[in-house]
Structure formats: C-alpha cells, structure tokens
C-alpha positions in Angstrom: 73.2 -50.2 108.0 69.9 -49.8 109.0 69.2 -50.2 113.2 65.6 -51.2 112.4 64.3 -53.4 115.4 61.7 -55.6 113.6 60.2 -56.6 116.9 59.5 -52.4 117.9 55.7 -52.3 115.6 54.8 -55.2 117.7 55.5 -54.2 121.1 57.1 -55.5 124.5 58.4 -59.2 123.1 59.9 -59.3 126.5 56.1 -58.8 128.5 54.9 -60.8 125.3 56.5 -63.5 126.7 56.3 -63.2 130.5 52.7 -63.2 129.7 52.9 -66.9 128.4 53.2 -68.1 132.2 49.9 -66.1 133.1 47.8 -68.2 135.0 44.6 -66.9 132.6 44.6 -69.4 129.4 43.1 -66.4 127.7 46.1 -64.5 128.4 48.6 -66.9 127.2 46.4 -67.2 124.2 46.8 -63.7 123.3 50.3 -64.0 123.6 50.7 -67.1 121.6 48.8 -64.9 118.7 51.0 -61.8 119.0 54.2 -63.8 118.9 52.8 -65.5 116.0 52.5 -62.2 114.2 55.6 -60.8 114.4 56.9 -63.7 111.6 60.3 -63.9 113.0 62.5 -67.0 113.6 63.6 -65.2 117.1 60.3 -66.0 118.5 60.3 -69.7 117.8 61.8 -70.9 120.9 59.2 -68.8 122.8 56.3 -71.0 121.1 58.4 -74.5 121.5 58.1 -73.7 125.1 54.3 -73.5 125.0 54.0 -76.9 123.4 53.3 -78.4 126.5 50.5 -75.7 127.7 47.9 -77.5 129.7 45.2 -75.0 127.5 44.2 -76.9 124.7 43.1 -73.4 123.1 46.4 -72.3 123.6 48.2 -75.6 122.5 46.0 -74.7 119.0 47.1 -71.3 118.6 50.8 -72.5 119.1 49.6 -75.2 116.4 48.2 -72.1 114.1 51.4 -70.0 114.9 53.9 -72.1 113.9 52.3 -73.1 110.6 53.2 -69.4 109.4 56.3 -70.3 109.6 58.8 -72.5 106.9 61.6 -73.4 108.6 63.2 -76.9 110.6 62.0 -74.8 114.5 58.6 -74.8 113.1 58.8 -78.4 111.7 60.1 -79.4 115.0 56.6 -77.9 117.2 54.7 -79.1 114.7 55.9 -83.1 114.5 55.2 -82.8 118.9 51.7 -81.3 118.4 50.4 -83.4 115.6 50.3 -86.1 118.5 48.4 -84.1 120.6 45.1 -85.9 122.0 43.1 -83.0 121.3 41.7 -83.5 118.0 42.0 -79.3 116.5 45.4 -78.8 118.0 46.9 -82.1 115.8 44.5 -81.5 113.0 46.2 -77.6 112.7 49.3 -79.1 113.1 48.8 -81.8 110.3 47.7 -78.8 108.1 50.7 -76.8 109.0 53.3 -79.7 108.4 51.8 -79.6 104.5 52.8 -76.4 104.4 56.3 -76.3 105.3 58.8 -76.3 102.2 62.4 -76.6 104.1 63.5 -79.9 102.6 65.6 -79.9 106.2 62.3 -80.7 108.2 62.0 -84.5 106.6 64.2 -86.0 109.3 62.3 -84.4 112.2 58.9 -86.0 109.6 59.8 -89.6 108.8 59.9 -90.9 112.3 56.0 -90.2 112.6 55.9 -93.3 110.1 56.3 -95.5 112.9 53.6 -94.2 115.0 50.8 -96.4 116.0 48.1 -93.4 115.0 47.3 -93.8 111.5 46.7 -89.8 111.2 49.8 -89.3 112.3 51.4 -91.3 109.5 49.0 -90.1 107.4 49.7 -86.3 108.3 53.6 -87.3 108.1 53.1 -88.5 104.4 51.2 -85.4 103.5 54.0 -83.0 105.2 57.0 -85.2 103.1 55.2 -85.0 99.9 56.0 -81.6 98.6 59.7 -82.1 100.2 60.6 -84.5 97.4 63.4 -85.8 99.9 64.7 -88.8 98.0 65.2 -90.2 101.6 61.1 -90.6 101.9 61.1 -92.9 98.7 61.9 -96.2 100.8 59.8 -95.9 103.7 56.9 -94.2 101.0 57.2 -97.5 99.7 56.5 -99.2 102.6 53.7 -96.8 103.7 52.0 -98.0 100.6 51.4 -101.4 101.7 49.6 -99.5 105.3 46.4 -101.6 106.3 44.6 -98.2 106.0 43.8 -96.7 102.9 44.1 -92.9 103.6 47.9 -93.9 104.6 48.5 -96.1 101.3 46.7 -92.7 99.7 49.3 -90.3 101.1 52.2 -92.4 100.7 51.6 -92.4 96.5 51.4 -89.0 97.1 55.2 -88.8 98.2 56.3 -91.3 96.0 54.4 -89.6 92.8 56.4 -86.1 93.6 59.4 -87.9 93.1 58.7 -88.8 89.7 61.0 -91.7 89.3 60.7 -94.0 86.5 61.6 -96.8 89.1 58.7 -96.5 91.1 56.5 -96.9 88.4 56.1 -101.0 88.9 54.5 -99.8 92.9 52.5 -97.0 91.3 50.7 -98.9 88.7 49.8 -102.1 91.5 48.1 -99.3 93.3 45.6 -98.9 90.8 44.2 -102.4 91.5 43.9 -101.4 95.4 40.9 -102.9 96.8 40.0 -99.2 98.6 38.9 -97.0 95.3 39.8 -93.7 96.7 43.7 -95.5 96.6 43.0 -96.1 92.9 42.1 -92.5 92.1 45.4 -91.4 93.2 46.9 -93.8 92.2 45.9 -93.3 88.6 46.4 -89.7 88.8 50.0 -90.2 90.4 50.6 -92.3 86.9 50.5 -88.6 84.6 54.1 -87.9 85.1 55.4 -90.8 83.1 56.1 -91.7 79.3 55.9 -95.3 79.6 53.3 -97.1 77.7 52.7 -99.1 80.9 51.6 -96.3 82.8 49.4 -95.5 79.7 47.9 -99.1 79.8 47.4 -99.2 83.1 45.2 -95.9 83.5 43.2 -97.3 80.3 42.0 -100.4 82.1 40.6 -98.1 84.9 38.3 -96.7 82.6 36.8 -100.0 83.1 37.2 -99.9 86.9 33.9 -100.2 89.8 33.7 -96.5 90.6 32.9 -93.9 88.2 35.0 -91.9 89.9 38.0 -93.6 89.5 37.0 -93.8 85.4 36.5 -89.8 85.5 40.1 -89.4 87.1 41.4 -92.4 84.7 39.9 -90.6 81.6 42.2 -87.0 82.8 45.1 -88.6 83.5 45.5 -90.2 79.7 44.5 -86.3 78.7 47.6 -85.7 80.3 49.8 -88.2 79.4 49.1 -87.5 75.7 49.3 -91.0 73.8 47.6 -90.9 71.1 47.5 -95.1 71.7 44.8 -94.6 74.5 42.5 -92.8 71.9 40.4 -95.7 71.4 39.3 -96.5 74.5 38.5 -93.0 75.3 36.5 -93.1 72.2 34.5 -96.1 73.4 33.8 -94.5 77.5 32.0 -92.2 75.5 29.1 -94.7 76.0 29.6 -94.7 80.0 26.7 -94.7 81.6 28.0 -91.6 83.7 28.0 -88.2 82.1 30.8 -87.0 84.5 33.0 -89.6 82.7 31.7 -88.7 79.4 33.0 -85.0 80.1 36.7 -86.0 81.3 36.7 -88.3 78.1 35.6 -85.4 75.9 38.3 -82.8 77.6 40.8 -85.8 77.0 40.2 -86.5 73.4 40.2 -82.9 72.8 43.5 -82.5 74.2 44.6 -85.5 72.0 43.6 -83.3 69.0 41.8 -87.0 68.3 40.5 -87.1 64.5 39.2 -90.5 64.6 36.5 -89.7 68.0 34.9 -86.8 65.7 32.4 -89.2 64.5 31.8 -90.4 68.5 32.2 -86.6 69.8 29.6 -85.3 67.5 26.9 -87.7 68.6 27.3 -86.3 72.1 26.1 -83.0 70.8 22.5 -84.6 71.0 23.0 -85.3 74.9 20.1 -84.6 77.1 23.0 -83.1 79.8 24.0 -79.7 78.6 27.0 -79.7 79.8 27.9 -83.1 77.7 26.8 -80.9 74.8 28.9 -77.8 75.6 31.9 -80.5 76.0 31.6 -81.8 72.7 31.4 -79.0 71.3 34.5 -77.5 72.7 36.2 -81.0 72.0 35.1 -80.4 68.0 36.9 -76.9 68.6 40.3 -78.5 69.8 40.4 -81.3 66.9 39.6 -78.5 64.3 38.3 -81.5 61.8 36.4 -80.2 58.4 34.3 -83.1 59.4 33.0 -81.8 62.2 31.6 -78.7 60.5 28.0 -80.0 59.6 27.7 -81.5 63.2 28.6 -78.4 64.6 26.3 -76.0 62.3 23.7 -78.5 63.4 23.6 -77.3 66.6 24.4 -73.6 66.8 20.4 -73.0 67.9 20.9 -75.2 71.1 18.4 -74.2 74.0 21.3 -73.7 76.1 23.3 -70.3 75.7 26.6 -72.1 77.4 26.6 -74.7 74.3 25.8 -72.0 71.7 28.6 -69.8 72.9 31.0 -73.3 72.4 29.5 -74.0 69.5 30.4 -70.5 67.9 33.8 -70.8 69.1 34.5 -74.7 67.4 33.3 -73.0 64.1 35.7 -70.0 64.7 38.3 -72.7 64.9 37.6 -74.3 61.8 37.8 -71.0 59.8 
C-alpha cells in the first residue's frame, strides 16, 4: 500500500488552517484558496467553518472553493452562502450548486423553495435540475405557478429533466405563460416527448408574440421529429423574421421533408445569406431530384458560405 500523503505537495494543512483566524482578511483569503486546491473531502469542514467570515472576499472564495467540489459537505456550504447578503458571494454559490451532481445534496436544496428571495428559489431550482431527484417533481410543480417568471423558468427546468410523460399536461400550459422567456423553455422542455400533444402544442408557438419563442418553437419540432408538424413549418417559411426562417429550414431538413422542397428552394433567392446557405443545406438533407435545378441555379451565389452548401446538396443528390 502506498503511504502517499495527498496533503504533503500542498504544504502545512495544519498552519493552512490556523491561518483562517488571522486577523488580516487577506490572509484568511489565501488560505481559503490553498484549501480549495488541495481537492480533498478532508478539508471541507475547514471551509464550513469559514462560512460565517465577517470578509465578504473571503466568504466568496469559500463560495468559489466549495463549488470544486461534488459531494453533500459542499452542497451543505453552498445552500448557507447562497443567502448571503452580499451579492458575488450568493451569486458564486448559486453557480456552484448547478454544478454539484450528488443526487444526496437535494434534501439539503428543496428547502430553499420556501425562501422569501426569489434568487434563492431560483438558484435552488437550477441546483435540483440536473439531480433528476424524483422528490423535486411535486414541489417543481408548485414552483411553476411562482409569481416570478425566472422561478416558473427554472422550475420547467427540473420538471423537463425528469422526462415524465405525466408532467406533460403542466409543461404544455407553460407555453401559454404570459412572461415569453417562460414559453421558450417551456417549448423547448416539450422535445423529450412522443405525444402528438406536445407536437401540437409547440406548432401553435410558431404563431406566438415573440420571434424568439417561434425560433425555439421551430427547433424543438426539429427534434421531436413528426413528420405531422411539416406543414406548419412549411408555412413559417414566410415569417417576417429571418432567424425563424433558419430554425424552420434546420427543422425541415431534419424531417428529410419532401413536400417543403418547393418552399425551401424559394428561400435560395433571400436577400440574407445565411437564409440562402440554410436552404441550401436543407435541399442537401431532403436529397429530392426536385431540388436539382433549384440548386444548380444557384451554385454562382455572391456568397462563398452558400456556394460551399450549395456544392455539398448536389454532392448529396449524386
């Protein structure tokens, strides 16, 4: 067995952490940072101690330290900081609790959905998301009825990673939320599921308010791969919004859609080059004889992007 020490490259952990009741901020700063380093669970008591440091620079570095590491100790600092009434110190924390990945560390999270601070609960949803604790589902729920929109946002973010059919009735009333940035993730959380009424209800946002929300609307039925939504791709084509006319494109591409060809190949006229360039590569997904003449049409386009794309939907079609 090897006597390795894996704290000897790092020093004196024992003056590492007397140095943590230094009366110089800067000091215990420093210390915070080299205990950090080291990486191992046996300093993590050390930094639950310094929680409470009157330093807010210090309070941060504790904040950035324990965020290195995945584990329930780290969860633990991180739920107490992200409270903190300095601004960086719970931001940092609210970016480490993202990060952690021990499913353990939801039961220290879910309480934060109680707290009066709407970060908080927001920076709770985010750090239960990608722990896909089937615990989080109910109170997910509820988050999603939260009087503030960045809440409702992260709360379909928790209940989306759980990719249960049963959620889909909550998921698909999201996308009517009055906030639009709500509907956008709303409609995107809608990609994991089969059902036609997911399909349906991410083709009427192509109709929404915000082109944004028809842009994300247009990928999502890219991904969800019905060849049913087809049609109304086809017609968003015409949306007044080129950004939407390229997620459509990249959609009906992916749908290998024979019937847009006709639609597609109009686009290769655009005045936007990078419609033009889209269409093209569409053409090059569907592979459709028809789309030949189209395509040969526009092999001298001014821009070299489009020409390249152009070459390649010809290569595809032999």
């Amino acid at each position: 067995m090897s006597n390795f020490d894996p704290f000897e490259e790092f020093g004196d952990i024992d003056g590492t952490v007397e140095r943590l009741n230094d009366t110089d901020s800067r000091v215990r700063q420093l210390a915070v940072i080299d205990l950090g380093a080291t990486g191992w669970p046996e300093v993590l008591p050390h930094l639950l101690a310094a929680i409470d440091d009157p330093s807010e620079a210090v309070r941060l570095q504790v904040a950035l330290a324990f965020a290195e590491f995945d584990s329930k100790e780290a969860a633990r600092g991180l739920v107490k900081l992200v409270t903190d009434n300095d601004e960086p110190v719970a931001k940092a924390a609210a970016d480490g609790l993202a990060e952690i990945k021990d499913p353990t560390a939801a039961e220290l999270i879910r309480p934060l959905l109680e707290h009066k601070s709407t970060f908080v609960r927001a920076a709770a949803l985010r750090g239960l998301r990608e722990l896909r604790s089937p615990a989080s589902l109910a109170p997910a729920l509820a988050a999603m009825r939260d009087q503030n929109p960045d809440v409702r946002a992260q709360a379909i973010g928790v209940v989306a990673y759980l990719k249960l059919e049963e959620t889909l009735p909550s998921l698909i009333a999201a996308t009517l939320d009055l906030d639009a940035g709500v509907r956008t993730v709303a409609i995107s959380a809608l990609s994991f599921s089969s059902q036609p009424a997911a399909a349906a209800a991410v083709a009427a946002a192509l109709g929404d308010d915000s082109w944004r929300v028809r842009a994300v609307a247009a990928d999502s039925l890219g991904q969800l791969g019905q060849a049913a939504v087809i049609h109304v791709l086809t017609a968003a084509l015409e949306d007044e919004y080129w950004q939407v006319q390229l997620r459509c494109l990249n959609a009906l591409g992916k749908l290998k859609a024979h019937a847009a060809v006709p639609a597609i190949s109009e686009l290769l006229r655009s005045e936007i080059a990078a419609v033009r360039k889209e269409a093209a590569a569409a053409l090059g997904e569907i592979a459709a004889p028809a789309s030949r003449d189209a395509l040969m049409n526009h092999s001298g386009d001014a821009d070299p992007d489009v020409r390249k794309t152009v070459r390649w939907a010809l290569a595809r079609l032999g």
